[in-house]
C-alpha positions, 0 to 999 in steps of 0.5 A, spaced: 500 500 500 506 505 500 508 506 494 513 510 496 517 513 502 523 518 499 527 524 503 533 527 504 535 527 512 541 532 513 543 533 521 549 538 523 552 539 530 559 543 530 559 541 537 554 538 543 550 543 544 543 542 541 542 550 539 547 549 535 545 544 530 541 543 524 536 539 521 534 539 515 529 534 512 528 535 504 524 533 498 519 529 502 515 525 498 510 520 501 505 517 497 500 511 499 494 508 495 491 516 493 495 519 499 501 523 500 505 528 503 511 532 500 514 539 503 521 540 506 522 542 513 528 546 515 531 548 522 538 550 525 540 555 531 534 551 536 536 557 541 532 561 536 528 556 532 530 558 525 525 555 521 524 554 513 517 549 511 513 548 507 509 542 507 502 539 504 498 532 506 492 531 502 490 524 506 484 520 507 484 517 514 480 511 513 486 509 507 491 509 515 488 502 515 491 499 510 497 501 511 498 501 518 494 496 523 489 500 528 488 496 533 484 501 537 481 506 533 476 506 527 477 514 523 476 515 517 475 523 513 479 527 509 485 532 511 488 537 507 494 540 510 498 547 507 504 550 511 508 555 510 513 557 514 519 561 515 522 565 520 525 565 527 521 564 533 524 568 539 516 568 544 520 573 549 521 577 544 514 575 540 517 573 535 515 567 531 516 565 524 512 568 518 506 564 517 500 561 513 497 554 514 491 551 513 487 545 515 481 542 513 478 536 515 471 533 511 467 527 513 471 525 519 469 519 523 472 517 529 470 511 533 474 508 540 473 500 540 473 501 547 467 506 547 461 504 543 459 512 540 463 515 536 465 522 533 461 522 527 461 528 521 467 532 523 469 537 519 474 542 520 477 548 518 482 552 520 487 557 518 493 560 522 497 567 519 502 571 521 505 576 515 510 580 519 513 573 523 510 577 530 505 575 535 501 581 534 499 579 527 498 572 529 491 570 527 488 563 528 481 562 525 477 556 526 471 556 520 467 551 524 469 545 528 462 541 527 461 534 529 455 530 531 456 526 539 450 521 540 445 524 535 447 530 537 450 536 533 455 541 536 459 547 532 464 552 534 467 557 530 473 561 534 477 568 531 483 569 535 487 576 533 494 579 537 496 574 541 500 580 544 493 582 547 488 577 545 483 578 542 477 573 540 470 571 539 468 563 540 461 561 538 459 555 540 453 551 539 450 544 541 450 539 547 456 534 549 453 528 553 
C-alpha cells in the first residue's frame, strides 16, 4: 500500500550543544494508495528556532488502515494540510516565524473500540497567519469545528487576533453528553 517513502535527512552539530545544530529534512515525498505528503522542513540555531517549511498532506484517514494496523481506533475523513513557514521564533521577544497554514478536515469519523459512540461528521477548518513573523499579527481562525456526539450536533467557530493582547470571539453551539 506505500508506494513510496523518499527524503533527504541532513543533521549538523559543530559541537554538543543542541542550539547549535541543524536539521534539515528535504524533498519529502510520501505517497500511499491516493495519499501523500511532500514539503521540506528546515531548522538550525534551536536557541532561536530558525525555521524554513513548507509542507502539504492531502490524506484520507480511513486509507491509515491499510497501511498501518489500528488496533484501537476506527477514523476515517479527509485532511488537507498547507504550511508555510519561515522565520525565527524568539516568544520573549514575540517573535515567531512568518506564517500561513491551513487545515481542513471533511467527513471525519472517529470511533474508540473501547467506547461504543463515536465522533461522527467532523469537519474542520482552520487557518493560522502571521505576515510580519510577530505575535501581534498572529491570527488563528477556526471556520467551524462541527461534529455530531450521540445524535447530537455541536459547532464552534473561534477568531483569535494579537496574541500580544488577545483578542477573540468563540461561538459555540450544541450539547456534549
Amino acid at each position: 500500500a506505500i508506494e513510496k517513502i523518499a527524503y533527504s535527512l541532513e543533521a549538523v552539530a559543530t559541537d554538543n550543544k543542541i542550539q547549535n545544530a541543524k536539521i534539515a529534512l528535504k524533498d519529502i515525498d510520501i505517497k500511499a494508495l491516493n495519499n501523500y505528503i511532500k514539503g521540506y522542513a528546515n531548522i538550525k540555531d534551536f536557541q532561536n528556532m530558525s525555521l524554513d517549511a513548507n509542507v502539504q498532506a492531502d490524506i484520507n484517514l480511513a486509507d491509515i488502515k491499510q497501511v498501518y494496523p489500528l488496533d484501537s481506533v476506527d477514523i476515517a475523513g479527509n485532511v488537507f494540510v498547507n504550511i508555510i513557514s519561515q522565520g525565527y521564533m524568539d516568544l520573549k521577544k514575540n517573535i515567531i516565524p512568518e506564517t500561513s497554514a491551513t487545515i481542513t478536515m471533511k467527513n471525519g469519523y472517529y470511533k474508540l473500540w473501547s467506547y461504543p459512540i463515536p465522533l461522527e461528521q467532523i469537519n474542520v477548518e482552520t487557518y493560522i497567519n502571521s505576515k510580519t513573523g510577530s505575535l501581534k499579527d498572529l491570527s488563528i481562525q477556526i471556520l467551524p469545528i462541527s461534529f455530531t456526539l450521540a445524535g447530537e450536533p455541536f459547532f464552534l467557530n473561534a477568531d483569535f487576533k494579537n496574541f500580544n493582547d488577545i483578542k477573540y470571539a468563540v461561538r459555540s453551539n450544541g450539547r456534549l453528553n
